[in-house]
ZAMARGU-4260 file (C-alpha; in steps of 0.2 Angstrom, whole numbers, plus 5000, padded with zeros to 4 digits):
<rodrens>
0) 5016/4978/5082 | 5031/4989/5078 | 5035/4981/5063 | 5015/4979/5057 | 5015/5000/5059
5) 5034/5002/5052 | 5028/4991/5038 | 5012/5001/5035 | 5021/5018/5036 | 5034/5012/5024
10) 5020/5007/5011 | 5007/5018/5010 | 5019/5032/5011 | 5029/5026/4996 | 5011/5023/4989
15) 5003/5037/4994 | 5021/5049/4988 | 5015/5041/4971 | 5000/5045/4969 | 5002/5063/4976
20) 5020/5068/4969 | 5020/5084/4955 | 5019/5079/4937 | 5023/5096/4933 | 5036/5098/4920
25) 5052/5100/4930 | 5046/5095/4946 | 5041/5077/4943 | 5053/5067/4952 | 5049/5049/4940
30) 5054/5061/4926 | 5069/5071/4934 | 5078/5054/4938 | 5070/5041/4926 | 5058/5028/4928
35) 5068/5015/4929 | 5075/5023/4946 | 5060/5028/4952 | 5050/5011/4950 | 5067/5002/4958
40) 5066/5015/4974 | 5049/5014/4973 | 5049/4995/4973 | 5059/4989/4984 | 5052/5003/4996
45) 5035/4995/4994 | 5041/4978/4995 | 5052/4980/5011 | 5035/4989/5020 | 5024/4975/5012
50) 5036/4960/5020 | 5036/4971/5035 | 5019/4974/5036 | 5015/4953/5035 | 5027/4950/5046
55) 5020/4961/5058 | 5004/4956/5061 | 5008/4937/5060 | 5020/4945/5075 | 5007/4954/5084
60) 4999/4938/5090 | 4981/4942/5098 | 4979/4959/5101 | 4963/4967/5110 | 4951/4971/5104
65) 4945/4991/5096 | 4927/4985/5092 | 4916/4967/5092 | 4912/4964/5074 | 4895/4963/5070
70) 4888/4945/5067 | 4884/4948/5049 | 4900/4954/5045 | 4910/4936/5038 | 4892/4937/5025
75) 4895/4952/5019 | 4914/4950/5019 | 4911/4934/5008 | 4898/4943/4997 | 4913/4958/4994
80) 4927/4944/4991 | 4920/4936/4974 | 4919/4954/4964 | 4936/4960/4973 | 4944/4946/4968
85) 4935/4947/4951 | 4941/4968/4949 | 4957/4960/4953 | 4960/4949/4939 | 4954/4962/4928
90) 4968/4975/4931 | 4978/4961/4922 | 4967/4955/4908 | 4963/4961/4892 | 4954/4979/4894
95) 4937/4974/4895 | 4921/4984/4899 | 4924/4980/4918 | 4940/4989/4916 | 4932/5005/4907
100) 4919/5006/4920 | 4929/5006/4934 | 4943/5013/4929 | 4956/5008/4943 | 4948/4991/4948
105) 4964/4986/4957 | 4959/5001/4971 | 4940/4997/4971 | 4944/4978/4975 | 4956/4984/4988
110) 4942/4996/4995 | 4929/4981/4995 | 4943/4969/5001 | 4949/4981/5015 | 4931/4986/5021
115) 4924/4967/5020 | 4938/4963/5032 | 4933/4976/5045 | 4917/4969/5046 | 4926/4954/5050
120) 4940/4956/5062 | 4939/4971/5076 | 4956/4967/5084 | 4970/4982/5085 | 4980/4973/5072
125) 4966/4969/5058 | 4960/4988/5061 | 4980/4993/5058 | 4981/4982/5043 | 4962/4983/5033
130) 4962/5001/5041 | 4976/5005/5034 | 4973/5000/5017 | 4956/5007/5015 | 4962/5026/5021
135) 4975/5022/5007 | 4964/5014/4994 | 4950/5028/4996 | 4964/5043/4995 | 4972/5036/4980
140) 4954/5033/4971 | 4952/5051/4973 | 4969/5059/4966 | 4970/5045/4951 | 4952/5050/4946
145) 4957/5066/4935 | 4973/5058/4928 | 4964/5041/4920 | 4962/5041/4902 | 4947/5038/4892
150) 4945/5020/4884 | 4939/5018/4868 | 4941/4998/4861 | 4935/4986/4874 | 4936/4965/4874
155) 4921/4957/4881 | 4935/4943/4881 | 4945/4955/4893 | 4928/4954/4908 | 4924/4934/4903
160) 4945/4931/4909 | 4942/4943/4926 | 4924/4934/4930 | 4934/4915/4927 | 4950/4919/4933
165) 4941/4930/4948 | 4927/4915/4953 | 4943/4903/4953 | 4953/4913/4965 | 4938/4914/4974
170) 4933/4895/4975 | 4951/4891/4980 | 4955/4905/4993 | 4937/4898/5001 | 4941/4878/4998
175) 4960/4880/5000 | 4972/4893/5003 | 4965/4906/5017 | 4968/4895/5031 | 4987/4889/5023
180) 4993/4907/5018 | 4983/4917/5031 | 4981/4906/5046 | 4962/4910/5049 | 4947/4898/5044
185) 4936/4906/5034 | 4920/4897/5039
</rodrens>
């Protein structure tokens, strides 16, 4: 369990020190030492925390449980995976109309992704883990909210890539990988 929390406090504070910091002239830390700097501390930071953070809870074994999952909650969790996954593949295509309407679609796929998991899994460890993101995740949709920039040319092309590439994750984390990678059966 120590190295699930000292995972999760290293990530979401370099995260959440991101989202937060000054962009004032003069007191923006990214700027004072160059991005290049920044993104390697900030980087390697986050990836340390993120390692630490899987390692952690595969670690943690069972733990007891904080509340009983209701026994709808793997539905809904299914029901949320398809357009996180789909918001996900669209942070890296083609700036498509999914993109403009949501604005920061890596965030609400972690929000869906996070909550769908708690509905799902009430042991100490999952409540760390999906908890944890989701505090983060709905913090960070708030302070990036007033710094996004308007979009004016959209690609339908960019939302027909997330929706294939998003329904493809989809069918292959459900047929394929969540069992391998995660060690949980989803059905």
């Amino acid at each position: 369990m120590y190295f699930l929390i000292a995972g999760s406090v290293l990530f979401f504070t370099a995260h959440l020190y991101s989202a937060l910091r000054s962009r004032l002239p003069g007191r923006d830390l990214r700027k004072n030492i160059g991005d290049a700097k920044f993104m390697s501390a900030y980087s390697l930071i986050s990836g340390i925390g993120f390692a630490l953070m899987i390692w952690g809870f595969s670690l943690a074994g069972d733990t007891s449980a904080v509340y009983q999952p209701p026994p709808w909650g793997r539905h809904v969790t299914l029901a949320l995976m398809l357009p996180a996954l789909i918001l996900i593949a669209a942070v890296y295509s083609p700036r498509g109309h999914i993109k403009k309407f949501v604005k920061h679609p890596m965030l609400l796929a972690v929000i869906l992704w996070s909550a769908g998991h708690l509905l799902s899994n009430g042991e100490l460890k999952s409540v760390i883990l999906f908890g944890g993101f989701l505090i983060f995740a709905l913090v960070d949709r708030i302070a990036v909210m007033g710094r996004f920039k308007s979009v004016k040319r959209v690609s339908p092309a960019g939302d027909l890539i997330a929706i294939i590439v998003g329904a493809s994750l989809y069918y292959a984390f459900l047929q394929y990988l969540h069992e391998p990678l995660m060690g949980v059966a989803i059905i």
